[in-house]
C-alpha positions as CSV (number, residue, x, y, z in Angstrom):
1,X,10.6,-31.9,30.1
2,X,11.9,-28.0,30.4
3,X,15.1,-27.0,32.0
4,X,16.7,-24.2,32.6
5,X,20.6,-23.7,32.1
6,X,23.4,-22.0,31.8
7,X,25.4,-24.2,29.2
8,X,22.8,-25.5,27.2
9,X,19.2,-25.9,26.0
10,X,17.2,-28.2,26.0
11,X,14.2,-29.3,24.1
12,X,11.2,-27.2,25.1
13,X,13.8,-24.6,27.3
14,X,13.9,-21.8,28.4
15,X,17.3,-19.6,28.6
16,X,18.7,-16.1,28.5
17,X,22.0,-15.5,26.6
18,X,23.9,-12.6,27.3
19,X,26.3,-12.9,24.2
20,X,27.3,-11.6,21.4
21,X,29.0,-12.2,17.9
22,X,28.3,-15.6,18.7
23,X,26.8,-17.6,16.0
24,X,24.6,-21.2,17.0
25,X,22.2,-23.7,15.4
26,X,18.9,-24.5,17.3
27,X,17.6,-27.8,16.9
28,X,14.4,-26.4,17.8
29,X,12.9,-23.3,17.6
30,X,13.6,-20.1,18.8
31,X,12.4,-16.7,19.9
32,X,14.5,-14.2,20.1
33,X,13.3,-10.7,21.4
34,X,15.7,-7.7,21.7
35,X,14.6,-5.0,24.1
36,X,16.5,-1.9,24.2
37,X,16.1,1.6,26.4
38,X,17.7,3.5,23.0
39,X,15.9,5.6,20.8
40,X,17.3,4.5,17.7
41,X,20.5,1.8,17.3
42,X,21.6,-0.2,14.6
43,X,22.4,-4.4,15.0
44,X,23.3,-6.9,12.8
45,X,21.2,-9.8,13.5
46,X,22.3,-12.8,11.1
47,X,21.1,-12.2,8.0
48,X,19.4,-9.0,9.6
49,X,20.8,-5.9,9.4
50,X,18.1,-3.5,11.5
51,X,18.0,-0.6,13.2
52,X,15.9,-1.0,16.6
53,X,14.0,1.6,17.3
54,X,10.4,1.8,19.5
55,X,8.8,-1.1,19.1
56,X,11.6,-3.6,20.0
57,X,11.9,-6.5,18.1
58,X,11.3,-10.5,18.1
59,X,12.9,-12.9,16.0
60,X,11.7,-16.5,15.4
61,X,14.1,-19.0,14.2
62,X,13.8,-22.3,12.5
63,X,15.7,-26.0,13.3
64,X,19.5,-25.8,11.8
65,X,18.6,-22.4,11.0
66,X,22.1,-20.1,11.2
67,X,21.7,-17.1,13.1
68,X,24.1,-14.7,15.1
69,X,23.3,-11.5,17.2
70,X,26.6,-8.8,16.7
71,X,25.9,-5.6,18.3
72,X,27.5,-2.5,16.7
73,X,28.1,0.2,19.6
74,X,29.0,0.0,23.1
75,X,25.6,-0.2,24.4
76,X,23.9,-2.5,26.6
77,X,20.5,-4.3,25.2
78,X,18.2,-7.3,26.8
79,X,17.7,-9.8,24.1
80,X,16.2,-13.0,26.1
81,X,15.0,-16.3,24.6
82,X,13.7,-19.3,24.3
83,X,14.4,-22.6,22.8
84,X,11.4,-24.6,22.4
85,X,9.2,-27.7,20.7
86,X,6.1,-28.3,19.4
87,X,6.3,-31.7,20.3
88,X,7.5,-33.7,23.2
89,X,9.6,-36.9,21.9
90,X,11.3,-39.4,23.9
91,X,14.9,-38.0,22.9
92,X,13.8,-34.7,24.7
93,X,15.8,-34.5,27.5
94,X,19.1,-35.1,25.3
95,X,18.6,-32.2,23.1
96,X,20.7,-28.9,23.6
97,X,21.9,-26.1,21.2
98,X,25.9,-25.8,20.9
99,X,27.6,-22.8,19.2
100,X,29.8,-25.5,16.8
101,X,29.8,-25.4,13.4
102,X,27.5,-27.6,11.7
103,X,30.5,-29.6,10.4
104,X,31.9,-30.3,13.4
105,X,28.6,-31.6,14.8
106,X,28.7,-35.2,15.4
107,X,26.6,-37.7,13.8
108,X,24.0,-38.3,17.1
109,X,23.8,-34.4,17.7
110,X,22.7,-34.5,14.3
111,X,19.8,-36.6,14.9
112,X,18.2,-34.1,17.0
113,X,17.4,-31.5,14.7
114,X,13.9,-31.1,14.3
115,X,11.6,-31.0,11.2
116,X,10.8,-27.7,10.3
117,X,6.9,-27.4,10.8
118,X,6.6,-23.3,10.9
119,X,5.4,-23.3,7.8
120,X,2.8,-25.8,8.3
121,X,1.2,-23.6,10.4
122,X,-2.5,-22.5,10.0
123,X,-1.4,-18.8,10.4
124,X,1.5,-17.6,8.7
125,X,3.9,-16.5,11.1
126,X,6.0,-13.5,10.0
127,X,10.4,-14.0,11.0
128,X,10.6,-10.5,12.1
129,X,8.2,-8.9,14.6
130,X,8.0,-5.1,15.7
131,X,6.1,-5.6,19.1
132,X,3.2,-3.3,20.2
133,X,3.5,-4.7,23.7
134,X,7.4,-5.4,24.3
135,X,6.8,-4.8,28.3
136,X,3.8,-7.4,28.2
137,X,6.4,-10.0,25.9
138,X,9.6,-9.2,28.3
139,X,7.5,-9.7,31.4
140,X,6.4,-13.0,30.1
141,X,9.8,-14.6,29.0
142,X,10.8,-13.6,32.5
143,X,8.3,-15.1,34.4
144,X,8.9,-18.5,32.4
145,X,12.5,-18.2,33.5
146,X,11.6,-17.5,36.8
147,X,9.7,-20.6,37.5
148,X,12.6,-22.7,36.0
149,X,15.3,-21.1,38.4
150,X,13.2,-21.3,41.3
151,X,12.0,-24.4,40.3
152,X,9.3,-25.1,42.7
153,X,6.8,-28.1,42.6
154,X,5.0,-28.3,39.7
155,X,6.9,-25.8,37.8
156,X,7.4,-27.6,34.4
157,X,3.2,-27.5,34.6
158,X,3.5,-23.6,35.1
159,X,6.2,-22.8,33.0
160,X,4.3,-25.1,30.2
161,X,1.3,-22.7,30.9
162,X,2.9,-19.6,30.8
163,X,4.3,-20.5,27.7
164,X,0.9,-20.9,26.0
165,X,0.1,-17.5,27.4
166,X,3.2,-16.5,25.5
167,X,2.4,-18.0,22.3
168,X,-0.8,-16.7,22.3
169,X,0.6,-13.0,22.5
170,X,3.2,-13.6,20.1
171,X,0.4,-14.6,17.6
172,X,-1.4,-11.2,18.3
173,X,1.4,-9.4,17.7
174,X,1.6,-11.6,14.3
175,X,-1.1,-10.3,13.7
176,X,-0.8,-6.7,14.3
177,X,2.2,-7.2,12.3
178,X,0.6,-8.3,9.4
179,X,-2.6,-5.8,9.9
180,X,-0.9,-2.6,11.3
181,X,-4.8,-1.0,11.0
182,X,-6.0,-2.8,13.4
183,X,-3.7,-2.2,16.5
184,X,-4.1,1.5,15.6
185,X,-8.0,0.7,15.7
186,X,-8.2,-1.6,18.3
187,X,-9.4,0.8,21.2
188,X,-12.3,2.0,18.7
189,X,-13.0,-1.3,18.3
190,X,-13.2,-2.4,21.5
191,X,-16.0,0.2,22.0
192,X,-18.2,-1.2,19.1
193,X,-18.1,-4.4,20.8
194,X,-19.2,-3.3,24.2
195,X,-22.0,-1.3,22.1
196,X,-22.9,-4.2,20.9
197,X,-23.1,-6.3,24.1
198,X,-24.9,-3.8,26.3
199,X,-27.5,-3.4,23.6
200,X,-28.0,-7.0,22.6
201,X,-31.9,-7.1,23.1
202,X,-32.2,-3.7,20.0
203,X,-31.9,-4.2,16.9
204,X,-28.2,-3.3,15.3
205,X,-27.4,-2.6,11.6
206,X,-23.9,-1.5,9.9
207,X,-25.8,1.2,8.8
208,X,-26.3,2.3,12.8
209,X,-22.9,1.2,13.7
210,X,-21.1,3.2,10.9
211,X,-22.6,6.4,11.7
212,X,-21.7,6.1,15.5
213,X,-18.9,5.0,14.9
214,X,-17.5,6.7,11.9
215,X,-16.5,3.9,10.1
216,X,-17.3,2.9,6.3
217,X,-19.6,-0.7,6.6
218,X,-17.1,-2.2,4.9
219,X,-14.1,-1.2,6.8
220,X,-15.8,-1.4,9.9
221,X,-16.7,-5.4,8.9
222,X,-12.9,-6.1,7.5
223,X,-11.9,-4.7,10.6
224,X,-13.6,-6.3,13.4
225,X,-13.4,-9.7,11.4
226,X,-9.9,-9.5,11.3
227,X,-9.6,-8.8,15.1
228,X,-12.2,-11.1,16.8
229,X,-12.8,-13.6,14.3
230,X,-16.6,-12.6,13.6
231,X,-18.2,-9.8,12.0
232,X,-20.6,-7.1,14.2
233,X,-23.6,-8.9,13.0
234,X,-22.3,-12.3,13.8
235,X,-21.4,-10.8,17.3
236,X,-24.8,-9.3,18.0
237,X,-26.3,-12.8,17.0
238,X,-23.9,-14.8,19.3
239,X,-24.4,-12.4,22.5
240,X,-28.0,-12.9,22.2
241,X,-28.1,-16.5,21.2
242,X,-25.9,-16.4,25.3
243,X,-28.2,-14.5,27.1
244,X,-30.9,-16.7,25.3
245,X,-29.3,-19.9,26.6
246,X,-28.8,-18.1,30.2
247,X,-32.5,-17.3,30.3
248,X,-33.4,-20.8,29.3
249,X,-31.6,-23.0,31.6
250,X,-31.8,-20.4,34.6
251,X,-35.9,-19.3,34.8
252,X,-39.0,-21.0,33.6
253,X,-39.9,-18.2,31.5
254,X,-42.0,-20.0,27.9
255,X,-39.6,-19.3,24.8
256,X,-41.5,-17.1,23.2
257,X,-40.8,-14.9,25.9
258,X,-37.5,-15.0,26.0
259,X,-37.2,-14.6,22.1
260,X,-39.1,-11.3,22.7
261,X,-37.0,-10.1,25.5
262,X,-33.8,-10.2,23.4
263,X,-35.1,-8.9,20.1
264,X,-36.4,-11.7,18.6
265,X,-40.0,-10.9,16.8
266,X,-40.7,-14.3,15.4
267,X,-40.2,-17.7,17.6
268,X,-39.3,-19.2,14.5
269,X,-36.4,-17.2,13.6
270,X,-35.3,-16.9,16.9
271,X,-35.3,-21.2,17.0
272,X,-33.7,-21.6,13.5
273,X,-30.8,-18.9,14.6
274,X,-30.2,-20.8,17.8
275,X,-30.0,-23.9,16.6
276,X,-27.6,-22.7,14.0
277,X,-25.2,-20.7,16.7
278,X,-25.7,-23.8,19.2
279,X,-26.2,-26.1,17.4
280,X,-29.5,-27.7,19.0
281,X,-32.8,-26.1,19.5
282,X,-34.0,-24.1,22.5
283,X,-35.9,-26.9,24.0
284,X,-33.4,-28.8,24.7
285,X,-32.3,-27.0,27.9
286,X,-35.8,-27.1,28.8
287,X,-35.3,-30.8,29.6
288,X,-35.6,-31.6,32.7
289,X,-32.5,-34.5,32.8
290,X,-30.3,-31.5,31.1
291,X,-31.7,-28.8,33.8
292,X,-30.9,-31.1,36.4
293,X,-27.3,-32.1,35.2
294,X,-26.4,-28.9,34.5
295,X,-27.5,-27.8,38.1
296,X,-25.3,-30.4,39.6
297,X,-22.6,-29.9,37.6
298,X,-22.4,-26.3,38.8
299,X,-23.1,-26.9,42.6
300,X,-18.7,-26.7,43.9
301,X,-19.2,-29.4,46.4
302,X,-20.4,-31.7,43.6
C-alpha cells in the first residue's frame, strides 16, 4: 500500500515537505532531492554542510537515520521526497514518519523501524548524489505524486511502476557518480555502439574501434564495460548471435548460411558461440514444435 499525505508517510509513500529546520526519523528509507534555480547557495543538510550549485543534489537516508534540512538565505528551493520500502509487510499501512524525538517515540512506533538493508545491496549506493539529469529525477518524483493525489484506479499499480523507473535512474546517476568519465563519455559511447550494431555481419577489432574512435583499447573496454555491462567484443558477439536467432526462427535459410551472412566463416564456431550466448544450439529453433509455438505465441489474437 502507497498513500499520499499531508501529515504523515507511510510505508512505501510518496510526499513532498515544504519545511525547514525541521529535524525527523524515517522508518524507511528516503530520498531527498534538492532542486534549486541558484547558481551557487550554501545549505546545511544534517550532517551536510553543501553548497548546491549545478547539478542539484539527492540525498538517500537510512531507517532511524537523523537528518534535518536548514536553509541559510532567504531563498526559495524544491527539495521533494519520498519515503519508501523495499518490502511490503503486513504492518505497512501503520507506518508513518513523525518529527519527535526518538525518546519521546513510543514503544509500538518503535517497532516500525525497518532493518537497514542499503548496504546489503549488490551496488554500493553512494549517500550523496550530484545529478546529471535533475529535470529527468524532478519530473519523476512528480509524476509519482501525481498519481497518488489524483488517485485514479489502479494508481498504487502505476505509482509502483513509476517508482521502478525512478530507481532505475537513481542507480544511473549512482553510477555516474561513482564513474564521472563515463557521463562525460557517454555520447561517444553511444556511437561505438551503434557502430557496432549496423556493422554486425564485418568483422570488428579494438584495434579498428580505437582508431575510429580515438580511444586507447583499454580505455575504450573499461569504459563501455562499465556503462552497458559488456565489453565491444561481447557486444558484437551478442548482436549477431540476435540477428542469428531472427534469421533462424523467421526464414528456412540452412545454417551455414546464415553463419556466413553475419560473419561467421566456420559453422563450427558460429554453433559453439551460440550455444554459449543462448545457451542451446542453432538447431533448436529449427524444430518444427518450437517454430510452431513460437508462431502462435506471437499471433495477438492468440
Amino acid at each position: 500500500m502507497i498513500e499520499y499525505g499531508t501529515k504523515v508517510c507511510i510505508s512505501c509513500t510518496i510526499r513532498i515537505h515544504r519545511l525547514n529546520n525541521k529535524t525527523g526519523y524515517g522508518p524507511c528509507v528516503i530520498v531527498h532531492v534538492i532542486i534549486t534555480s541558484l547558481t551557487s547557495k550554501r545549505y546545511e543538510y544534517g550532517r551536510y554542510a553543501i553548497t548546491i550549485a549545478e547539478p542539484p543534489a539527492a540525498f538517500f537516508f537510512s531507517p532511524k537515520q537523523r537528518h534535518s534540512l536548514r536553509k541559510i538565505g532567504a531563498d526559495t528551493l524544491r527539495q521533494p521526497h519520498l519515503h519508501f520500502d523495499f518490502y511490503y509487510q503486513d504492518d505497512s499501512p501503520l507506518v508513518g514518519v513523525s518529527f519527535k524525538n526518538l525518546q519521546h517515540i513510543t514503544d509500538e512506533e518503535s517497532h516500525y523501524f525497518r532493518q537497514n538493508i542499503m548496504d546489503q545491496m549488490p551496488v554500493k549506493l553512494s549517500t550523496h548524489l550530484r545529478l546529471q539529469q535533475p529535470g529527468v529525477i524532478e519530473r519523476m518524483l512528480f509524476d509519482i505524486i501525481n498519481e497518488f493525489e489524483m488517485k485514479l484506479p489502479f494508481y498504487e499499480v502505476k505509482a509502483k511502476g513509476l517508482f521502478i523507473d525512478l530507481w532505475v535512474q537513481l542507480l544511473r546517476e549512482n553510477i555516474w557518480h561513482q564513474n564521472p568519465l563515463l557521463i562525460s563519455n557517454l555520447q561517444m559511447l553511444n556511437r561505438v555502439k551503434e557502430y557496432i550494431k549496423v556493422n554486425f555481419y564485418t568483422k570488428i577489432s579494438l584495434d579498428e574501434l580505437s582508431s575510429r574512435f580515438n580511444f586507447s583499447k583499454s580505455y575504450l573496454v573499461r569504459l563501455f564495460t562499465h556503462t552497458f555491462g559488456m565489453s565491444p567484443i561481447q557486444y558484437h558477439q551478442l548482436i549477431r548471435i540476435e540477428k542469428a536467432r531472427e534469421m533462424i526462427q523467421f526464414t528456412d535459410e540452412p545454417l551455414t548460411s546464415i553463419a556466413d551472412k553475419i560473419g561467421y566463416t566456420s559453422i563450427h564456431s558460429f554453433s559453439r558461440i551460440f550455444k554459449k550466448i543462448d545457451g542451446v544450439s542453432p538447431s533448436y529453433y529449427r524444430r518444427n514444435e518450437v517454430k510452431e509455438e513460437l508462431t502462435e505465441k506471437s499471433l495477438p489474437w492468440r
